[in-house]
C-alpha positions in Angstrom: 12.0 13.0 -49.1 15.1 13.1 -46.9 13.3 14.9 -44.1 10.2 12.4 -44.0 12.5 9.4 -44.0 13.6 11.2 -40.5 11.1 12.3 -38.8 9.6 8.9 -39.6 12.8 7.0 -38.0 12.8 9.1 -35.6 9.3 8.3 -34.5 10.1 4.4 -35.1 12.9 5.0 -32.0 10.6 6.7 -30.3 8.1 4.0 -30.4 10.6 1.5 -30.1 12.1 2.8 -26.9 8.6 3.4 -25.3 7.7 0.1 -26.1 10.8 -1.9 -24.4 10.2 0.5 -20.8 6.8 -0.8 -21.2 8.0 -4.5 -21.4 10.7 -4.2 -18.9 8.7 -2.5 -16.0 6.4 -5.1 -16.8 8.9 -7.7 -16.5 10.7 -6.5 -13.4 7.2 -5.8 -11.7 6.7 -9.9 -11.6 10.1 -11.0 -11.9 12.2 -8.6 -9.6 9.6 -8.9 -6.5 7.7 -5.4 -7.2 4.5 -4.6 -6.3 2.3 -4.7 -3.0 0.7 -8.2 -1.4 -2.2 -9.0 -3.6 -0.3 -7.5 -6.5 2.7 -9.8 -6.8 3.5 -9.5 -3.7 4.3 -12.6 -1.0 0.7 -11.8 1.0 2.7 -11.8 4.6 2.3 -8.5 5.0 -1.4 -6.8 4.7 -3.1 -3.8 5.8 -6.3 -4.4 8.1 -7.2 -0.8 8.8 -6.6 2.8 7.4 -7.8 5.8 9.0 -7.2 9.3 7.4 -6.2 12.0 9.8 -6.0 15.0 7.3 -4.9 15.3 3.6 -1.3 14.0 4.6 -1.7 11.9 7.6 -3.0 8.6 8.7 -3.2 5.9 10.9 -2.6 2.0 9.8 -3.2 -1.3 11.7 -0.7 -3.7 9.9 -0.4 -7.1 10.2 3.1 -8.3 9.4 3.2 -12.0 9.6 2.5 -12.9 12.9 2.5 -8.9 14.2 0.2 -6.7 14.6 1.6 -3.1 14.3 0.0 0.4 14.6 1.6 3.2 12.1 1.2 6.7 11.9 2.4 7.6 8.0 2.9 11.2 7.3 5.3 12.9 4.4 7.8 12.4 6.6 7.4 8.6 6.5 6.2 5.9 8.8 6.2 5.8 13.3 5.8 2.6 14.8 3.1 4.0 17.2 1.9 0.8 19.0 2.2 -3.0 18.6 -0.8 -4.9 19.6 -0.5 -8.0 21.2 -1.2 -11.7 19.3 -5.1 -11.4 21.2 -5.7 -7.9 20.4 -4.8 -8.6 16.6 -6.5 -11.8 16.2 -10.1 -10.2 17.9 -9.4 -7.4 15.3 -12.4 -6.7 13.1 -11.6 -6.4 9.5 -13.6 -3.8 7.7 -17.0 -3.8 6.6 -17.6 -4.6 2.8 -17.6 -1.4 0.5 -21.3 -2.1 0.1 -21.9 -2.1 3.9 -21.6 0.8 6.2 -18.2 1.3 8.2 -18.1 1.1 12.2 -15.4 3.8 12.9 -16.6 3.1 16.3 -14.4 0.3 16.5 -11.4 2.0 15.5 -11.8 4.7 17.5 -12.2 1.9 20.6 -9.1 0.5 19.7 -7.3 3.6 19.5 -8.5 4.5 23.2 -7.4 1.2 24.5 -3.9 1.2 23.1 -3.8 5.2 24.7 -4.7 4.0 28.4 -2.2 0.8 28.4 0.7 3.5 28.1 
């Protein structure tokens, strides 16, 4: 009987442990400002475009308050590549619904706009 009385402890820590992570990620995810805007995040910060290069790479049109900011992300990290002016970023487009077909086209203008002011 000794042996079942530890294994069965042992599983009660085991449990017990699992269950207090679970609560405190859950705790510091709303409590310790975690998360991304929309998911307990403030909101000032929000992603208007994504466009996938390859697996790795892509480019993001970020609004950060009153900025508009072009990023490339790759494993490496992120590179400011462009910041739009207030006009450009306030004319900008956001995406068509899921349900709706996407207009890369647009994107794609925007990218060759931002390459010819340089």
């Amino acid at each position: 009987m000794g042996p079942l009385l530890s294994a069965v402890g042992l599983l009660a820590a085991v449990l017990l442990v699992l269950a207090g992570a679970w609560i405190f990620t859950r705790w510091a995810g709303k409590n310790l400002g975690g998360g991304f805007a929309g998911f307990g995040g403030s909101g000032r910060i929000e992603v208007l475009d994504r466009t996938n290069l390859d697996r790795d790479r892509a480019i993001l049109l970020i609004r950060a308050g009153e900025r508009y900011l072009l990023l490339g992300s790759a494993p490496g990290g992120l590179t400011l590549l462009s910041e739009l002016t207030a006009e450009e970023g306030e004319n900008w487009n956001p995406p068509a619904p899921s349900g709706a077909p996407e207009k890369p086209a647009e994107f794609l203008a925007l990218l060759r706009r931002l390459r010819e002011k340089k």
